[in-house]
C-alpha positions as CSV (number, residue, x, y, z in Angstrom):
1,X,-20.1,-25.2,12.6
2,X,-19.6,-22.7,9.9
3,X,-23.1,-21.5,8.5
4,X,-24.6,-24.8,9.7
5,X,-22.0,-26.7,8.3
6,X,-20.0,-29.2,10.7
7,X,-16.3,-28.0,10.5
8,X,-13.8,-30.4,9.9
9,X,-9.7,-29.5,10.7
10,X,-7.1,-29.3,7.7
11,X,-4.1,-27.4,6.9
12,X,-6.1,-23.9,8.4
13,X,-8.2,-25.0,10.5
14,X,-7.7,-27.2,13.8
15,X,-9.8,-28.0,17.2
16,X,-8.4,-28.4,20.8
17,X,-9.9,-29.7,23.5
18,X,-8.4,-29.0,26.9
19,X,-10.4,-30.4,30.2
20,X,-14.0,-28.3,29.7
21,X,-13.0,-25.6,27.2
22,X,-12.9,-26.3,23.4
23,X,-10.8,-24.1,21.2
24,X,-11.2,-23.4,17.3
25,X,-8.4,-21.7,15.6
26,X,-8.4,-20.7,11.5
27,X,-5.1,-19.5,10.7
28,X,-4.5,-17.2,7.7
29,X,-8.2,-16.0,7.7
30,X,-9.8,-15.3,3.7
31,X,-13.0,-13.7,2.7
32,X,-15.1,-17.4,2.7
33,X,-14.3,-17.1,6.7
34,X,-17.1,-15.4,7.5
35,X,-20.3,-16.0,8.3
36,X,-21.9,-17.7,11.6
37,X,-19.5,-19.7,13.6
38,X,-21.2,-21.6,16.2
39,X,-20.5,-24.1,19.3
40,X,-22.6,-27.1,20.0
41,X,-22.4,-29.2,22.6
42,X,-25.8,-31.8,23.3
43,X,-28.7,-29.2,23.5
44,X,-26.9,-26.3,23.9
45,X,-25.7,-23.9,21.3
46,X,-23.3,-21.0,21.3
47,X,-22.6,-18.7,18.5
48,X,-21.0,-15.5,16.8
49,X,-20.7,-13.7,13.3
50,X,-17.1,-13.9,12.0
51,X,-15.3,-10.3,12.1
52,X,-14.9,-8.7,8.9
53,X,-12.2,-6.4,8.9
54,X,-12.1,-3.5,6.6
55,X,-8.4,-1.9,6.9
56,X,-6.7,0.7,8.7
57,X,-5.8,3.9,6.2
58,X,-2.3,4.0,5.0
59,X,0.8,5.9,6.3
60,X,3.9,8.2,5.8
61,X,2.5,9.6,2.8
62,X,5.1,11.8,1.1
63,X,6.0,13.5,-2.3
64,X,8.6,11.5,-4.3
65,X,8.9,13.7,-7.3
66,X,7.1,16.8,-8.5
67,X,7.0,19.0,-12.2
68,X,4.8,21.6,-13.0
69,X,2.2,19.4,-14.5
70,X,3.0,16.0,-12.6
71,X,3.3,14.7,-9.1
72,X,4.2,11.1,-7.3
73,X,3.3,10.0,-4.4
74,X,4.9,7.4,-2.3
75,X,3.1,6.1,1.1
76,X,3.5,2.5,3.5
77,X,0.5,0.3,4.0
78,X,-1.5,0.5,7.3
79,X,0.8,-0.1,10.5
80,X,-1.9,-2.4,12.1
81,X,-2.3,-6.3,11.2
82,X,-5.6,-7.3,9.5
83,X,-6.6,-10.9,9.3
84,X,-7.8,-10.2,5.2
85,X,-5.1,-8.6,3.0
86,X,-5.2,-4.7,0.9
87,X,-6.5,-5.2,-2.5
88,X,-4.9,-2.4,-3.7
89,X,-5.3,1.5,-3.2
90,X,-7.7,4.5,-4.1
91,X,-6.3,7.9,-4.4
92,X,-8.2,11.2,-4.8
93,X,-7.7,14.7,-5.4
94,X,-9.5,18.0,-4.8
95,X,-9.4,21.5,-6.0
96,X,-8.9,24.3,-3.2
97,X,-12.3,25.5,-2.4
98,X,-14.1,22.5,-4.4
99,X,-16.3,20.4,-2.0
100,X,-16.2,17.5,-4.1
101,X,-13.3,14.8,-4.3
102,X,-12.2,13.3,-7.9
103,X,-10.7,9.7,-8.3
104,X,-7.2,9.8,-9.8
105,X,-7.5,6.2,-10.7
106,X,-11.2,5.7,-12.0
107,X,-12.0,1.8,-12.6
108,X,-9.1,0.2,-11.0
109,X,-7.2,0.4,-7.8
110,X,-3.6,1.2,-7.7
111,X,-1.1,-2.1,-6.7
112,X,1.7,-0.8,-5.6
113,X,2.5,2.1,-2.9
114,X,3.5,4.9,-5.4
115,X,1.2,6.4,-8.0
116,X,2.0,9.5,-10.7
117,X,-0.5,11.8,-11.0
118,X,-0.5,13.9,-14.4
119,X,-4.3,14.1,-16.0
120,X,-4.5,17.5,-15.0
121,X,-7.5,19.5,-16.7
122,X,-6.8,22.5,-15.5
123,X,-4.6,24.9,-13.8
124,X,-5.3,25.0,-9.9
125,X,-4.0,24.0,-6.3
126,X,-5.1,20.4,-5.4
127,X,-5.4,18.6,-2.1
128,X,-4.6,14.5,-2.3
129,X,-5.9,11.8,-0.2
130,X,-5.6,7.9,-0.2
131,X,-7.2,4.7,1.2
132,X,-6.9,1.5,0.9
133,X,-9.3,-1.2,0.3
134,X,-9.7,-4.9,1.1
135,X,-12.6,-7.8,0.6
136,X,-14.3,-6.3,3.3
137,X,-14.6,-2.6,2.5
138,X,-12.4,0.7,2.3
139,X,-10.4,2.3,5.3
140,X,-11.0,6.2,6.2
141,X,-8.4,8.5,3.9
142,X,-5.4,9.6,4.7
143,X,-5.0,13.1,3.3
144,X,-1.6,14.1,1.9
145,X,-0.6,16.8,4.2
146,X,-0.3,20.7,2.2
147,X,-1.6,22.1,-1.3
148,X,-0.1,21.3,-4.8
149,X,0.0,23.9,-7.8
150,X,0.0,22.2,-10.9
151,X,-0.8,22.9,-14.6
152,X,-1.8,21.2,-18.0
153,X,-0.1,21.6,-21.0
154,X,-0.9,19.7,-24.5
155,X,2.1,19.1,-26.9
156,X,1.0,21.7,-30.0
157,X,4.4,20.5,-32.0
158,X,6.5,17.2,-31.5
159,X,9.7,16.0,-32.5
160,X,10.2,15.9,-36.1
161,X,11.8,14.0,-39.0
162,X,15.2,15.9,-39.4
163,X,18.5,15.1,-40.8
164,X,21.9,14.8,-38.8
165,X,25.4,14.9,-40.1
166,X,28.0,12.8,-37.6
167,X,31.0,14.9,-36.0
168,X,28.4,18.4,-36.2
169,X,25.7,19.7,-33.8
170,X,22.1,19.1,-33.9
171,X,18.9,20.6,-32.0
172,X,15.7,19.6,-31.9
173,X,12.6,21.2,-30.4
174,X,9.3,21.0,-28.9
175,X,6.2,23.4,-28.2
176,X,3.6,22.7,-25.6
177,X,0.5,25.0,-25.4
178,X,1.2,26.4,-21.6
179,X,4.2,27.9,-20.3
180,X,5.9,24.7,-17.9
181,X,8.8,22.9,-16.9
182,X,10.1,19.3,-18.5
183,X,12.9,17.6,-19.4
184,X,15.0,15.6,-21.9
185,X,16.3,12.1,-21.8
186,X,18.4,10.4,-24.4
187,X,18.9,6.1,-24.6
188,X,16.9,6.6,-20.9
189,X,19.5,8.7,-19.4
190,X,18.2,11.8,-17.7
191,X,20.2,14.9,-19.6
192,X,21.3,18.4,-18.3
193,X,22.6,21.6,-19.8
194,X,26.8,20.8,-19.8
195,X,29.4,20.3,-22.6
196,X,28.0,17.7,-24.4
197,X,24.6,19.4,-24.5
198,X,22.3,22.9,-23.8
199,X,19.1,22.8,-23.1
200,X,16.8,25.7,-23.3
201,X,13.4,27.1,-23.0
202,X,11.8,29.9,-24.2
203,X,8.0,30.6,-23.3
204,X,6.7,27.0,-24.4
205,X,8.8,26.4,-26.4
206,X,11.9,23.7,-25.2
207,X,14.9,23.0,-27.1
208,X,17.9,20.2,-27.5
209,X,21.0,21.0,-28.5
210,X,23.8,18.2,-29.0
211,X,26.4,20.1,-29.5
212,X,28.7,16.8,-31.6
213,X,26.6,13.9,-33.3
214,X,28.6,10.5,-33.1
215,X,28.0,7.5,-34.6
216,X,27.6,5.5,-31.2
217,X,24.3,8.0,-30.9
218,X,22.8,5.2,-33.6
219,X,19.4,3.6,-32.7
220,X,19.4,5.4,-29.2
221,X,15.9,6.7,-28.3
222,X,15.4,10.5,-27.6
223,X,12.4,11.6,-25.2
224,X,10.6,14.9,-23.8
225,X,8.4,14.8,-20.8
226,X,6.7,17.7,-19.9
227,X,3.3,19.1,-19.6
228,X,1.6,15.8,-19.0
229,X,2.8,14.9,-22.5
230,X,5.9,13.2,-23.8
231,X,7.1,12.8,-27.2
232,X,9.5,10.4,-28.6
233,X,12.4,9.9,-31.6
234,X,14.6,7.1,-32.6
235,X,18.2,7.9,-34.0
236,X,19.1,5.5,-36.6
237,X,22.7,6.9,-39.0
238,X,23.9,5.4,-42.0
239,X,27.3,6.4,-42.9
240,X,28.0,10.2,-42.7
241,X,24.2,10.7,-41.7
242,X,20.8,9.5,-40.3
243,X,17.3,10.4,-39.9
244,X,15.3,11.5,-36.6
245,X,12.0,10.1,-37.0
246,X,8.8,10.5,-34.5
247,X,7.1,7.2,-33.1
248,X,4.1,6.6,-35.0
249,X,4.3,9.2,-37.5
250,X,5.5,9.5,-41.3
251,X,9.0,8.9,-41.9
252,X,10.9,9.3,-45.0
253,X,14.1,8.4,-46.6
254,X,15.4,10.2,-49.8
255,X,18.8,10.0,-52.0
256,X,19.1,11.4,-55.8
257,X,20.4,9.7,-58.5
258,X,22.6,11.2,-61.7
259,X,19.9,9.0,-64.1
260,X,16.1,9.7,-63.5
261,X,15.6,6.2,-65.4
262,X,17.9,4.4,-62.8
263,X,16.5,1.9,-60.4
264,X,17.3,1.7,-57.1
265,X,16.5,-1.2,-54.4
266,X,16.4,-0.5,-50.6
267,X,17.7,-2.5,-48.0
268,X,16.7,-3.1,-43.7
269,X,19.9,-4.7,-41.7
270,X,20.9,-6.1,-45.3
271,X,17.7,-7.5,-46.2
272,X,15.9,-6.1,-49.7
273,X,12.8,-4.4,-48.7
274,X,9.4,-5.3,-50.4
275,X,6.5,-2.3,-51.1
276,X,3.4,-2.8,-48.9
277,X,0.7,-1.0,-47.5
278,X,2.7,0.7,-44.8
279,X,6.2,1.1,-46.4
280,X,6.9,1.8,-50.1
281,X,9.2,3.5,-52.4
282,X,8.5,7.0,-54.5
283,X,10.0,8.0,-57.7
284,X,10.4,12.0,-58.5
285,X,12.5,12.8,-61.0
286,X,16.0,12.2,-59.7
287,X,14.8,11.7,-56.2
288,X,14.1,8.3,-54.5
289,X,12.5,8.0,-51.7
290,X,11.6,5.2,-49.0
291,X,8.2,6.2,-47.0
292,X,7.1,4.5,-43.9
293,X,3.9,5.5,-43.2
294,X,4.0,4.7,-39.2
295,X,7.5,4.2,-37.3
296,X,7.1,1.4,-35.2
297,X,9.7,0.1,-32.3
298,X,9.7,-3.3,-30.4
299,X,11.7,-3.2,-27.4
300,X,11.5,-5.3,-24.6
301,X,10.2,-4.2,-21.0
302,X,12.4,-6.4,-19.6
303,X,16.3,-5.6,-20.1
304,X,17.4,-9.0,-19.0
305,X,15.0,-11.2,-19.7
306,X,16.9,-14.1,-21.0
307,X,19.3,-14.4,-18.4
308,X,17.3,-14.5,-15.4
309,X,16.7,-17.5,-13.0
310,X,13.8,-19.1,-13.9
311,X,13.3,-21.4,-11.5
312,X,14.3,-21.0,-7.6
313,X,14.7,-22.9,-4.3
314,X,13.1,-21.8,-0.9
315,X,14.3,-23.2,2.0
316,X,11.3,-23.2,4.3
317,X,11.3,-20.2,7.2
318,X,13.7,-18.7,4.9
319,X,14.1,-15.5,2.5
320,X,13.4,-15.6,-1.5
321,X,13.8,-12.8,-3.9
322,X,12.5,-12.5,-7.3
323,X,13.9,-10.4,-9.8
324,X,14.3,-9.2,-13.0
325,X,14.9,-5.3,-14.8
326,X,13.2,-3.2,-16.9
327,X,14.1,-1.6,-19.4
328,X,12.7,2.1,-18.2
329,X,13.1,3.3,-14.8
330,X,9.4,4.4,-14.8
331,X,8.2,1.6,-15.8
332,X,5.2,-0.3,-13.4
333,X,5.6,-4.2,-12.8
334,X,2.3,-6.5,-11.9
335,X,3.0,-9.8,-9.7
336,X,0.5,-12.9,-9.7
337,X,0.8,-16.2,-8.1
338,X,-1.0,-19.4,-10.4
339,X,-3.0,-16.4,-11.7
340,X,-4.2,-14.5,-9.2
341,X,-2.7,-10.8,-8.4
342,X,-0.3,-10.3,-5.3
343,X,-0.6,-7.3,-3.4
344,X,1.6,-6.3,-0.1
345,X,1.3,-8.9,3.3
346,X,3.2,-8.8,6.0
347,X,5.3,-11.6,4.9
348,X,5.1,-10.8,1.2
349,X,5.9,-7.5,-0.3
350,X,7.0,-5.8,-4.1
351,X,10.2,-3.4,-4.1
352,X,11.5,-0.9,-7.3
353,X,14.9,0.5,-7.3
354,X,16.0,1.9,-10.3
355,X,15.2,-0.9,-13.1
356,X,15.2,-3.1,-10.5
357,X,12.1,-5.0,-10.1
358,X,11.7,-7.7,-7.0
359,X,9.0,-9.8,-5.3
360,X,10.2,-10.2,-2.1
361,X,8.9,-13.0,0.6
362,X,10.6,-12.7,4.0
363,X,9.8,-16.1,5.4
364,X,9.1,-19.3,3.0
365,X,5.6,-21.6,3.7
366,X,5.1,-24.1,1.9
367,X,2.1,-22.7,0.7
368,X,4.3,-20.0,-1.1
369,X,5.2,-22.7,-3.8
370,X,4.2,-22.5,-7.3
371,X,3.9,-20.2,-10.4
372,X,4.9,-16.3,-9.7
373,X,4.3,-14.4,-13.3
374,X,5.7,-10.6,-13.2
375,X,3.7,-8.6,-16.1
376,X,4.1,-5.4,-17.7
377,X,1.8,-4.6,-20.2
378,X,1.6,-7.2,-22.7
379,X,5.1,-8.9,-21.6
380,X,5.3,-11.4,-19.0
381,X,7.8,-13.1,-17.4
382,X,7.4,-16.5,-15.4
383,X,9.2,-17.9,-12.3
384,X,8.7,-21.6,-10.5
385,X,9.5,-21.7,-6.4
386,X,10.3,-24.7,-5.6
387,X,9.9,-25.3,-1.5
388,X,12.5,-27.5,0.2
389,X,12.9,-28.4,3.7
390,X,10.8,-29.3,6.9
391,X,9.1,-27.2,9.9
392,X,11.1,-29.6,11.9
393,X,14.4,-30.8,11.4
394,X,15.7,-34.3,12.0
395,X,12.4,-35.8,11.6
396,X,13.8,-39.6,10.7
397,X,16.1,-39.5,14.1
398,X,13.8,-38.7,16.0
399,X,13.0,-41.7,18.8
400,X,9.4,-42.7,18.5
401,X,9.3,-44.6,21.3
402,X,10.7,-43.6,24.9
403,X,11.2,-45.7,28.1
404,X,10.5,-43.6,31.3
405,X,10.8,-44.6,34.8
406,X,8.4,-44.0,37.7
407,X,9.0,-41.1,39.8
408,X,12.4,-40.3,37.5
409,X,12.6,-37.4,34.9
410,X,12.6,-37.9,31.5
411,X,12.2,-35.4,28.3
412,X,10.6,-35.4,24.9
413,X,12.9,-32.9,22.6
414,X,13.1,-31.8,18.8
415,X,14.8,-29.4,16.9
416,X,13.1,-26.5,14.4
417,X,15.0,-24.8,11.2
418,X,13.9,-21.4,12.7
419,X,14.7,-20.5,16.5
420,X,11.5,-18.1,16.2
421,X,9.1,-20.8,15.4
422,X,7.0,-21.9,18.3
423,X,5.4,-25.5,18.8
424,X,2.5,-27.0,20.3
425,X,2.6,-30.2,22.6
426,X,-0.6,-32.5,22.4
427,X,-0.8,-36.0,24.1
428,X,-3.8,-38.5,23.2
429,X,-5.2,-35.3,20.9
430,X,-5.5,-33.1,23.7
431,X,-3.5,-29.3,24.2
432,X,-0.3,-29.5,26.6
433,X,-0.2,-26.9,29.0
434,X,2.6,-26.4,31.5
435,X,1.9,-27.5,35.1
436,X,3.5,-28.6,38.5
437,X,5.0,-31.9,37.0
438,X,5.2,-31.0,33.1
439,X,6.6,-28.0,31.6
440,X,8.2,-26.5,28.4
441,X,11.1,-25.6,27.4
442,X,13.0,-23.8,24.2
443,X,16.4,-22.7,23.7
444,X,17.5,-21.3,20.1
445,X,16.4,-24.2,17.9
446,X,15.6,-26.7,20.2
447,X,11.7,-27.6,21.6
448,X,11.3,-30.2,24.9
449,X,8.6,-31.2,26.9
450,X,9.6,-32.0,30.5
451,X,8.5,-34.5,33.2
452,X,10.0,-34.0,36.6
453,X,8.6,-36.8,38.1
454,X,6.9,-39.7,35.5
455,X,3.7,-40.8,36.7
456,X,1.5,-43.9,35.4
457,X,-0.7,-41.8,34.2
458,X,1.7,-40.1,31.8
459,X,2.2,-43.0,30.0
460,X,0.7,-42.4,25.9
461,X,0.9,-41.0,22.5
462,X,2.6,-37.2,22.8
463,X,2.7,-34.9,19.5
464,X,4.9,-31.9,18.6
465,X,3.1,-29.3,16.4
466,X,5.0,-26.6,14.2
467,X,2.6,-25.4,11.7
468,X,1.3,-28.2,9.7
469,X,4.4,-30.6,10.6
470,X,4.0,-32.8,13.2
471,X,6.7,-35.2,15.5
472,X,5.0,-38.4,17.5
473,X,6.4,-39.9,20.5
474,X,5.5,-42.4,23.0
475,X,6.1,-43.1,26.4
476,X,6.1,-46.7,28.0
477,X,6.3,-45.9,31.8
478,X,7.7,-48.8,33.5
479,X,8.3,-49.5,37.4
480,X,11.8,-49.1,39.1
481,X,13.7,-52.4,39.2
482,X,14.5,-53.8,43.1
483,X,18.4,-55.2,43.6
484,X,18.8,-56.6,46.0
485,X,21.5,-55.5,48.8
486,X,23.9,-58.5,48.7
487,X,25.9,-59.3,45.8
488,X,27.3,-62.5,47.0
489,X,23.8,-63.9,48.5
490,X,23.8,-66.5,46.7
491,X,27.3,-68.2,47.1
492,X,27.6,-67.6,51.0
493,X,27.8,-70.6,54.0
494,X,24.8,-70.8,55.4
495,X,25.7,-73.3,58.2
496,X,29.2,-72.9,60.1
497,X,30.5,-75.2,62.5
498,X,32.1,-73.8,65.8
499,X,33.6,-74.8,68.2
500,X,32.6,-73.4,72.1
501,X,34.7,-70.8,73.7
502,X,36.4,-70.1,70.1
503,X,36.0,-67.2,68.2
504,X,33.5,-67.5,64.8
505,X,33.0,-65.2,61.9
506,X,29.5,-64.9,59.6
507,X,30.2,-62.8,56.4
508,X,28.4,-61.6,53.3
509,X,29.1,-58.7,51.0
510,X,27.0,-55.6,50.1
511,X,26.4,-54.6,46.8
512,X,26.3,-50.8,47.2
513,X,29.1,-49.5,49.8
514,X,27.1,-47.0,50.9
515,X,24.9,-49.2,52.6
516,X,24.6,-49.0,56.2
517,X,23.1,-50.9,59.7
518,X,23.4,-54.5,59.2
519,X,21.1,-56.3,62.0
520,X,21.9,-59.5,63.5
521,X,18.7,-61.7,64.2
């Protein structure tokens, strides 16, 4: 019983009973586990609490990538196995010669095994620790080993609107409020001080320089990161020249006109643009101009969102991979299975490599099919695993019934899809264990059960368990058949006639001719 109630065996649960000594095993242990698991047998009554096992701290913590103002940590989950799997992870920092510990990541655990640190408020060396936490409670920390300088900077001055001419050189510049490092990136690729560009600093203030505009620059996104901040532009030419314009700030397009009583009509990928609240034109004097009020740009996490597979088949005790690619290298992916949220198992686990997203599970249950959704931010993209496949291969062939003889050997065999996968042997519902007479045996993929010598009493219903899969046999045990010694006994003389003092002959034949004395009555 679990909490009083009588437990009954499914897919997790099953009971053995071998001789005197009853077993309960629950595989793949969850939170509604626990509780009071008790024994009873007539008037007697045995009973324990159900573990609850909060984890072991994480590992191998290390620093993947440090600025002035930011820092990334990268660690393994705990080494040890725990029946309830991590929830996610809590990380914390501390100023030297502070007594008090901060979370980094108030309100929420962190997912995944790396986490960027960069909400700095002010200038000092930190110490980092990290636990992580399951439906039973929080491990002891693992502190990051050494101190960290960091410092905060705000962005006093962003990118702003500017005008390019294609085939010169263009700069544009930033100014944070501290004196710190950062960097530049154009259409996501990381840039460095060469022949196609210089990139300077001086106090806080960081510059761009392309030293030739071309036309192939159109629509490509430039980026600073620095400081804790970033702050981002949009390239978009039109003929000889185009416009640098700040994410969700004022943009404007101007041209002047010979006429200031000619009209003029504006256009967006060759479609006439209509005034409304958020973009309209201006007349002034000569000048026309086209004012966005807020730029705005929808692109897609995901960078190959249409042509991924959709829907995949697992082979069971196989490998699956789900994938897909963003469309920034930084960018942080959420799994769920039918709606809930995965985090790392032992057989299931979340990898990022470049833009490379996956969901990776090692060895395919059958429990594993169903509706895996990978999520960043608003954006979601859905994938169906399909299961194929048995625990136990060649289920149909599989003789059902088998004729043993008494005192002779005979063997009960199967074959598995995976040559780690271990079986159980029950006959008449009751847990096989090797003895004298009966033993087991496995080589690569196949499972037997042997009798050296069959016995009456061996005769019955035997079951091979892999999992939840399950093979029945039976055995008819039948008694060895007696031939009998002569094989011409029935078309012999019986009665000869001799004739005294003559020589007489009585013959028969044998039916094995290894047979041996012959006695004469």
């Amino acid at each position: 019983t679990r909490n009083g109630e009588k437990l009954k065996q499914d897919s997790r649960i099953s009971i053995g009973c071998s001789v005197r000594q009853y077993t309960l095993t629950i595989r793949d242990c969850q939170a509604l586990d626990s509780g009071e698991v008790a024994f009873v047998a007539g008037d007697c009554k045995t009973s324990t609490p159900a573990r609850k096992h909060p984890p072991d701290p994480p590992v191998n913590a290390v620093v993947q990538n440090k600025t002035d103002s930011s820092i990334t940590f990268q660690w393994s989950p705990p080494e040890s196995d725990r029946p309830v799997p991590i929830k996610g992870y809590v990380v914390e920092k501390r100023k030297i010669g502070a007594q008090q510990w901060q979370r980094c990541n108030p309100g929420e655990l962190v997912n995944v095994t790396e986490f960027t640190i960069c909400n700095f408020t002010e200038e000092a060396t930190y110490q980092f620790r990290m636990s992580a936490v399951n439906d039973f409670g929080q491990s002891p920390y693992m502190e990051v080993p050494g101190s960290f300088y960091l410092a905060t900077a705000e962005l006093k001055k962003g990118l702003t609107d500017s005008v390019a001419i294609a085939g010169e050189e263009f700069s544009i510049s930033v100014e944070l409020s501290a004196v710190c490092s950062g960097f530049w990136s154009l259409g996501g690729r990381l840039l460095r001080s060469g022949g196609d560009y210089l990139i300077t600093r001086t106090k806080n203030v960081h510059t761009l320089l392309i030293r030739t505009v071309t036309m192939e620059m159109s629509g490509t996104e430039v980026k600073f990161v620095g400081g804790g901040s970033q702050t981002t532009s949009q390239e978009d030419p039109h003929h000889s020249q185009y416009v640098i314009a700040v994410l969700t700030q004022k943009a404007t397009l101007s041209c002047n006109v010979s006429d200031s009583k000619t009209e003029v009509k504006w256009y967006k990928d060759g479609k006439q643009i209509i005034s409304s609240r958020s973009v309209y034109t201006e007349v002034k004097g000569t000048a026309r101009v086209l004012v966005i009020e807020k730029m705005e740009k929808m692109r897609s996490a995901f960078s190959n969102k249409e042509s991924i597979q959709r829907e995949v088949k697992a082979v069971l005790s196989q490998s699956v991979t789900l994938s897909c690619e963003v469309a920034d290298s930084k960018t942080e992916v959420k799994w769920y299975k039918d709606g809930k949220l995965l985090t790392s198992t032992k057989t299931i686990h979340a990898e990022s490599k470049g833009m490379s997203r996956q969901l990776v599970i090692d060895k395919v249950e059958k429990k594993d099919a169903g509706e895996y959704v990978c999520e960043v931010g608003t954006e979601k993209l859905v994938f169906k695993i399909n299961v194929e496949g048995e625990d136990i291969q060649y289920r149909r062939i599989v003789l059902a019934y088998i004729k043993a003889t008494l005192s002779q050997k005979a063997t009960l065999s199967c074959e598995v899809a995976d040559s780690k996968m271990e079986v159980k042997w029950y006959k008449d519902g009751k847990l096989l264990s090797s003895s004298r007479t009966v033993h087991m045996e496995s080589k690569e993929k196949t499972r037997r059960l042997v009798f050296d010598s069959v016995e009456k009493k061996d005769a019955g219903e035997y079951i091979c368990e892999a999992g939840s899969e399950k093979l029945s046999f039976k055995i008819q045990v039948t008694e060895i058949e007696q031939k009998s010694a002569f094989s011409n006994k029935e078309s012999v003389q019986r009665e000869v006639k001799t004739t005294l003092s003559q020589k007489t002959t009585l013959s028969c034949e044998l039916a094995d001719s290894k047979t041996e004395a012959i006695r004469l009555y």
